[in-house]
N, CA, C and O of each residue as an XYZ file, in Angstrom:
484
protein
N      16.017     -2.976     -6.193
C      14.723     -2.636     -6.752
C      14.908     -1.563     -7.821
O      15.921     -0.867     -7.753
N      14.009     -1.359     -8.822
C      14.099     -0.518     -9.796
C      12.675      0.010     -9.782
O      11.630     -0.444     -9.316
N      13.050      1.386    -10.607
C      10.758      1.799    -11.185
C       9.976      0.674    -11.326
O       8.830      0.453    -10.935
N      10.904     -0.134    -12.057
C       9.688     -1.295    -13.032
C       9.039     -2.361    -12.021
O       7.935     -2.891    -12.143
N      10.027     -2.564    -10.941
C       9.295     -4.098    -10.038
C       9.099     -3.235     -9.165
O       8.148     -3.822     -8.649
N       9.201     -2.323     -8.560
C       8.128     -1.112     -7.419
C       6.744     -0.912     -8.209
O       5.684     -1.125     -7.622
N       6.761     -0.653     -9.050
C       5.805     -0.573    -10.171
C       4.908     -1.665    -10.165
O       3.702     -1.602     -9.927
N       6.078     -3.439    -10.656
C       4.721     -4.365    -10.285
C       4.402     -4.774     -8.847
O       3.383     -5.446     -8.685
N       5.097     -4.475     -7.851
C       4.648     -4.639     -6.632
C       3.296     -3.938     -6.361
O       2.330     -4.349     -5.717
N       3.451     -2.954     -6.917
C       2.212     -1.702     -6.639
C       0.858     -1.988     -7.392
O      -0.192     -1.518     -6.951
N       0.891     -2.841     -8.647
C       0.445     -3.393     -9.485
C      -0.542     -4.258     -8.215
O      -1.630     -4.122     -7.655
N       0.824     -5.354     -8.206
C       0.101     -6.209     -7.533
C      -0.619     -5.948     -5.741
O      -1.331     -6.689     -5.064
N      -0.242     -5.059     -5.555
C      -1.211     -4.748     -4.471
C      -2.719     -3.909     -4.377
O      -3.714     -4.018     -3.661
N      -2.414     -3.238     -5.223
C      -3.996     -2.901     -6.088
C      -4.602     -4.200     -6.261
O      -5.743     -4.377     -5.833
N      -3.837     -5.334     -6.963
C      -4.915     -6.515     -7.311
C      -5.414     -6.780     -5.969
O      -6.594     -6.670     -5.636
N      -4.412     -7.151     -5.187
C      -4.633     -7.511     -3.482
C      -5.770     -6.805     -3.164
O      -6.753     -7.510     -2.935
N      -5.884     -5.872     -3.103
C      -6.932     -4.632     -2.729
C      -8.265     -4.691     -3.259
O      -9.301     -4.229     -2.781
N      -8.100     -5.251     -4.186
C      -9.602     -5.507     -5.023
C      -9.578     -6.778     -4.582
O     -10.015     -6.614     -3.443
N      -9.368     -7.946     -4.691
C      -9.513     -8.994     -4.361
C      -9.864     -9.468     -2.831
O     -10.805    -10.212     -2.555
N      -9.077     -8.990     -2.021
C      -8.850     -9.288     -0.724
C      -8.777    -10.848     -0.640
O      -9.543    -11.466      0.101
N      -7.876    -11.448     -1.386
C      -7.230    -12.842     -1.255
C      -6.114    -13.507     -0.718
O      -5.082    -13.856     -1.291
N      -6.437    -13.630      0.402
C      -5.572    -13.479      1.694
C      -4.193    -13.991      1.128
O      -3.181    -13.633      1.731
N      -4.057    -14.868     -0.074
C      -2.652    -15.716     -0.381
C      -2.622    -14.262     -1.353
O      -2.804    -13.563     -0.356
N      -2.571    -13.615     -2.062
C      -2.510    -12.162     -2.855
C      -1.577    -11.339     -2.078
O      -0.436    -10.956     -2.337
N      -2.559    -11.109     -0.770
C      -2.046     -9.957      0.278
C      -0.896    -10.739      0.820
O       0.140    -10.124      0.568
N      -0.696    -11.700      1.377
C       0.373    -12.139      1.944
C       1.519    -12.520      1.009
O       2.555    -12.980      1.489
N       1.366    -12.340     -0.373
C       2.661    -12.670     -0.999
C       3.274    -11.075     -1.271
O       4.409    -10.888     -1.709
N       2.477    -10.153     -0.989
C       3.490     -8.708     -0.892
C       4.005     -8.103     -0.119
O       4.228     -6.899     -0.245
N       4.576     -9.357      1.673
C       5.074     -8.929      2.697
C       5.538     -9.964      2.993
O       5.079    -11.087      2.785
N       6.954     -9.515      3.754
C       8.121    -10.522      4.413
C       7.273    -10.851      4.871
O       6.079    -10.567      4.780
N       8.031    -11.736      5.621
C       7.395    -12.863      7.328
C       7.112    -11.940      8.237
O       6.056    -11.859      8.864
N       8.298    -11.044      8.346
C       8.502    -10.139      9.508
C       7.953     -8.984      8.822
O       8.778     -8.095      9.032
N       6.964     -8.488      8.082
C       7.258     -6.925      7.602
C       6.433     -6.475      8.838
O       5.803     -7.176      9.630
N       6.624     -4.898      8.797
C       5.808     -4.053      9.430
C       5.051     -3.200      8.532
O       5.565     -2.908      7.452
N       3.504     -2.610      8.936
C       2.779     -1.895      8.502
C       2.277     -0.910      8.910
O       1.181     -1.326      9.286
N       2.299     -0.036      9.077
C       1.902      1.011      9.039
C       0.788      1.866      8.904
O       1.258      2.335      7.868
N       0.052      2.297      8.992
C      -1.226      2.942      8.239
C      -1.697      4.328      8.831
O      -2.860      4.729      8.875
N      -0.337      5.113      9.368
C      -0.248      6.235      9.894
C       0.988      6.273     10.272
O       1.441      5.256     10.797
N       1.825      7.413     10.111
C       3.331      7.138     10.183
C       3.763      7.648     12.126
O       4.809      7.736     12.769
N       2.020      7.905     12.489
C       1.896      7.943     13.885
C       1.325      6.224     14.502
O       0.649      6.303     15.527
N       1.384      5.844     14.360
C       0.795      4.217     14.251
C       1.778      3.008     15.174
O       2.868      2.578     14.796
N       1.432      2.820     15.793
C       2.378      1.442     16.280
C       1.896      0.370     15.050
O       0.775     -0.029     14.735
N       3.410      0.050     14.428
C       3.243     -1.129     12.921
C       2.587     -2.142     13.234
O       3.047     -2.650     14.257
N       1.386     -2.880     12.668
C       1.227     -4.136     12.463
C       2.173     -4.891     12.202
O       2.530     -4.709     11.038
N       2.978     -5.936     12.905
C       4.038     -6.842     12.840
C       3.722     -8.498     12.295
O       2.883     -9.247     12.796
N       4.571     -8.800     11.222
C       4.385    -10.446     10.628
C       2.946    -10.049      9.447
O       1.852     -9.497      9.563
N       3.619    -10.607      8.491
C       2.455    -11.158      7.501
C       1.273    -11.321      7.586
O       0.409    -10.541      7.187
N       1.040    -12.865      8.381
C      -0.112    -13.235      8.826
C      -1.128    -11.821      9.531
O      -2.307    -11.701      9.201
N      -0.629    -11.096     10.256
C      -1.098     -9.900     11.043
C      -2.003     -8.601     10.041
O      -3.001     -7.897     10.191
N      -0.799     -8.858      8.844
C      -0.948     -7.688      7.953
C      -2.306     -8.599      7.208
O      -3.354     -7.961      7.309
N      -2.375     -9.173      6.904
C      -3.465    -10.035      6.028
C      -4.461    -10.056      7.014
O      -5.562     -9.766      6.547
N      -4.459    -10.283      8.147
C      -6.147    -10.095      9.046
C      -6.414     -8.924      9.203
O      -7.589     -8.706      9.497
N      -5.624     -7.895      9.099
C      -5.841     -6.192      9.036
C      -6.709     -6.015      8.074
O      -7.855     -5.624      8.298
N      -6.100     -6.378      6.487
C      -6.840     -6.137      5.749
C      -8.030     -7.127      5.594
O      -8.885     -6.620      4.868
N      -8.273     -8.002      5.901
C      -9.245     -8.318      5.363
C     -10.716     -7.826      6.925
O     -11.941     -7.759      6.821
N      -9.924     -7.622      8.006
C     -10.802     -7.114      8.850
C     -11.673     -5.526      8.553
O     -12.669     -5.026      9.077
N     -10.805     -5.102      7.532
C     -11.666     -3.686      7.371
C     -11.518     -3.852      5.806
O     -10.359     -3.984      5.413
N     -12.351     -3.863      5.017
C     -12.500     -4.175      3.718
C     -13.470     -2.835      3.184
O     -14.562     -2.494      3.639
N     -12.784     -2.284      2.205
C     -13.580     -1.409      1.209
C     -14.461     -2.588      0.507
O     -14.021     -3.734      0.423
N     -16.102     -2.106     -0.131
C     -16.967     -2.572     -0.468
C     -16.070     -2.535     -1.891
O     -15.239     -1.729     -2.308
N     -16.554     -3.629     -2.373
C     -15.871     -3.955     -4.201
C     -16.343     -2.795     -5.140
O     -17.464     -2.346     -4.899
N     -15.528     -2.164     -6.341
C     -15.930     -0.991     -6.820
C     -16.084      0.284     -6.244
O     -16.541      1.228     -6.888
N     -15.672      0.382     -4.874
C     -16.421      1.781     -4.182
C     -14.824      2.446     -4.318
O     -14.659      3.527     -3.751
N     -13.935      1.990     -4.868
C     -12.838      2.562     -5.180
C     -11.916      2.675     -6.298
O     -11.794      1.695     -7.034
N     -11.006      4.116     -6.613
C     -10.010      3.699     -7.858
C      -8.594      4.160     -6.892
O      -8.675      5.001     -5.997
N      -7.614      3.614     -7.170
C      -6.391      4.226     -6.759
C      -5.379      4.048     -8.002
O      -5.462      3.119     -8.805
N      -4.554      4.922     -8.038
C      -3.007      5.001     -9.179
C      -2.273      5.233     -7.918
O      -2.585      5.685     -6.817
N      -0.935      4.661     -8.576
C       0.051      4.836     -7.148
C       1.644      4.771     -8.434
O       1.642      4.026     -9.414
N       2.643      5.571     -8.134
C       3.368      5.490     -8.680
C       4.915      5.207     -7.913
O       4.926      5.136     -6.684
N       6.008      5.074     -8.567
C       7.499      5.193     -7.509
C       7.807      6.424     -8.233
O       7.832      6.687     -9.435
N       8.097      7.295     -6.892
C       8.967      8.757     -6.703
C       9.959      8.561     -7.223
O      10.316      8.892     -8.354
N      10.666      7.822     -6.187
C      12.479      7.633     -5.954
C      12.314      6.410     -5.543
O      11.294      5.948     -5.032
N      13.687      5.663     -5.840
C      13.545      4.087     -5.539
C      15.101      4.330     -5.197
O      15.416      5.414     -5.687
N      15.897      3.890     -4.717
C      17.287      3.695     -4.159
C      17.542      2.415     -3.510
O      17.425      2.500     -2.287
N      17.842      1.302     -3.922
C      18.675      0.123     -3.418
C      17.280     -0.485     -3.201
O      16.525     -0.565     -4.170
N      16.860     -0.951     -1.901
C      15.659     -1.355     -1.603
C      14.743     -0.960     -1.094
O      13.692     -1.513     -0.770
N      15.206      0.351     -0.961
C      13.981      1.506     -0.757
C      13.270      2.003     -1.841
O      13.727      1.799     -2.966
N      12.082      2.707     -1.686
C      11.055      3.710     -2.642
C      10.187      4.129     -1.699
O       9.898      3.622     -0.616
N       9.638      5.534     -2.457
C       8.844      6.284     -1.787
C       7.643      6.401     -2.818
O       7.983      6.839     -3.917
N       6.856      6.218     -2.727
C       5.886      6.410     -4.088
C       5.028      7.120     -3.674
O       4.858      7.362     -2.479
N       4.154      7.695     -4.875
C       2.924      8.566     -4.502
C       1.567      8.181     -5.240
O       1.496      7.059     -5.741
N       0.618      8.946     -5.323
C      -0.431      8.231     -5.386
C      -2.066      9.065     -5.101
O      -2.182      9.981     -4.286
N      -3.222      8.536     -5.939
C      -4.345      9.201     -5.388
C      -4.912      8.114     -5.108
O      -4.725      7.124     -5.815
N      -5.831      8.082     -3.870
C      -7.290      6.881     -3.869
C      -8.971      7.604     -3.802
O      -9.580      7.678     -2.735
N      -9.403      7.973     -4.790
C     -10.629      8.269     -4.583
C     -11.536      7.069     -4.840
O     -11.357      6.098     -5.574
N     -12.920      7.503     -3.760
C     -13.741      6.277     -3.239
C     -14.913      7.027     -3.979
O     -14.781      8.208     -4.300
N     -16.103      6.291     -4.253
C     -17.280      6.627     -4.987
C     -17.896      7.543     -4.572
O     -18.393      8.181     -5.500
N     -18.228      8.132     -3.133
C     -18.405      8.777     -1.963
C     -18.222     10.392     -2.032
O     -18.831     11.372     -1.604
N     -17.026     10.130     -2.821
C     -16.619     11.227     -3.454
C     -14.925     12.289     -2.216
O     -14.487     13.439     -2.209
N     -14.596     11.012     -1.446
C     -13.868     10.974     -1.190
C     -12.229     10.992     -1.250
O     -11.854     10.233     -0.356
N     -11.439     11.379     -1.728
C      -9.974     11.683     -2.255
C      -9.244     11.431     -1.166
O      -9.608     11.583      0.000
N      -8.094     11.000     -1.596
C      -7.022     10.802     -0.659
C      -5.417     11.057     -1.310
O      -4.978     10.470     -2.299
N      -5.004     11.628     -0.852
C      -3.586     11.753     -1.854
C      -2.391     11.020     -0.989
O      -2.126     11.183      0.202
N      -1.863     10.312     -1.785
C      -1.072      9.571     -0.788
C       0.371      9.546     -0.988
O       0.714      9.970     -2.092
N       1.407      9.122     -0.132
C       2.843      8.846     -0.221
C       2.950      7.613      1.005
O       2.411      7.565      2.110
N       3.763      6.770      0.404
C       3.840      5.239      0.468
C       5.555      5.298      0.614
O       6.390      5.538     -0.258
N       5.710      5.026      1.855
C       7.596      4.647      2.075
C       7.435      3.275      2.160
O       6.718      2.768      3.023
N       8.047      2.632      1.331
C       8.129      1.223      1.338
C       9.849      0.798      1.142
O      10.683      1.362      0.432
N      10.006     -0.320      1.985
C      11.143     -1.239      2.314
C      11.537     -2.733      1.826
O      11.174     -3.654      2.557
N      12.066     -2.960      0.952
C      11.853     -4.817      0.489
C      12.813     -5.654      0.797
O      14.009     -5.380      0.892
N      12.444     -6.396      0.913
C      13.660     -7.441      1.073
C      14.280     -8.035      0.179
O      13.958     -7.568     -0.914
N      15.243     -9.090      0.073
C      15.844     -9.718     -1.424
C      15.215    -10.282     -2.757
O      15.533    -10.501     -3.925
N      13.665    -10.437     -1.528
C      12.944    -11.673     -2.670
C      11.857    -10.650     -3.006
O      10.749    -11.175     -2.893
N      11.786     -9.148     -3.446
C      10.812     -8.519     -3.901
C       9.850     -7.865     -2.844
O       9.344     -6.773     -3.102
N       9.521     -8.674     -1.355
C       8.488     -8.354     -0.470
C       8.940     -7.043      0.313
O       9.999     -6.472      0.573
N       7.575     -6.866      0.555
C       8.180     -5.812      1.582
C       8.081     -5.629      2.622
O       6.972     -5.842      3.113
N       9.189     -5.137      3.506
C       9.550     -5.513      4.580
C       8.893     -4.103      5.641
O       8.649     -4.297      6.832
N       8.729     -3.047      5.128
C       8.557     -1.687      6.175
C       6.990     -0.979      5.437
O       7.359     -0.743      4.286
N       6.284     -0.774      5.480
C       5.439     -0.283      4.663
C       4.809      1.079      5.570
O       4.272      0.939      6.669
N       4.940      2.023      5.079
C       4.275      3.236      6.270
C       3.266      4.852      5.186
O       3.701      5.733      4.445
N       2.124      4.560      5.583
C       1.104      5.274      4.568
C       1.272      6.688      5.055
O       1.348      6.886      6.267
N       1.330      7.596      4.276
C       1.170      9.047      4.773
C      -0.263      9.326      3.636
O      -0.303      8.952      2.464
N      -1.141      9.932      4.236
C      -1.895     10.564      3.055
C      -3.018     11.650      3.820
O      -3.555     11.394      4.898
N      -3.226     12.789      3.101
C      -4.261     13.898      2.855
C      -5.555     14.023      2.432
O      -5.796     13.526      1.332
N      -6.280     14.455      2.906
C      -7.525     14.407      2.083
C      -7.280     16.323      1.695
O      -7.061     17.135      2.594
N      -7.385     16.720      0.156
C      -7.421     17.719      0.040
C      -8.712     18.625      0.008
O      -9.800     18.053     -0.065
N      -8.661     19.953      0.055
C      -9.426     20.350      0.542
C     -10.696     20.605     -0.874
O     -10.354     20.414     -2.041
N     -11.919     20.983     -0.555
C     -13.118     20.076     -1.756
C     -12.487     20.889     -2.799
O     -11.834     21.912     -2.594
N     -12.791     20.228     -4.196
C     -12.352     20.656     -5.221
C     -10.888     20.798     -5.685
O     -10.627     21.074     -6.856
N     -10.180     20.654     -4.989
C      -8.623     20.617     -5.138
C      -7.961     19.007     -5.320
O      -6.748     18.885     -5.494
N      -8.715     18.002     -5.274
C      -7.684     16.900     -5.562
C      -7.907     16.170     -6.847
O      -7.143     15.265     -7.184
């Protein structure tokens, strides 16, 4: 992996995210990946799993912006970072350890993120 395809992975999961198109979301995870969504979390396990997650809890369309970037990328690892503020007026600052496999997907996905304190993010 390099900046540039962590980059369009990240790309393309923002689209995922706005869309919530279950063939979208499932083409940015192995068969087997795990997910994460607290690095205290027992992983959501398999694809299929990760795609009824998301589409079971869905942000309302527009009620969000996120940028997400790669930190460090090493072999098939990256760590990226990132803000998601919601219309709400909500912030989230985030760091994203992500894992891929040969064919681009990813295989480990585990969310860390903050809400900072008002006025600071």
């Amino acid at each position: 992996m390099t900046s540039e395809t962590v980059q369009a992975w990240l790309d393309a999961y923002v689209a995922a995210w706005r869309s919530y198109d279950p063939g979208q979301i499932g083409d940015l995870f192995a068969e087997d990946a795990a997910y994460a969504y607290h690095p205290w979390d027992e992983p959501i396990h398999g694809r299929d799993s990760i795609v009824a997650s998301w589409l079971d809890a869905q942000d309302e369309p527009e009620s969000w912006e996120g940028e997400y970037g790669p930190f460090v990328v090493a072999d098939n690892r990256a760590v990226v970072t990132g803000k998601t503020c919601y219309a709400d007026g909500k912030v989230f600052l985030n760091i994203w350890q992500l894992t891929f496999d040969d064919h681009g997907r990813c295989r480990e996905f585990v969310e860390w993120y903050v809400m900072p304190p008002a006025g600071r993010g």
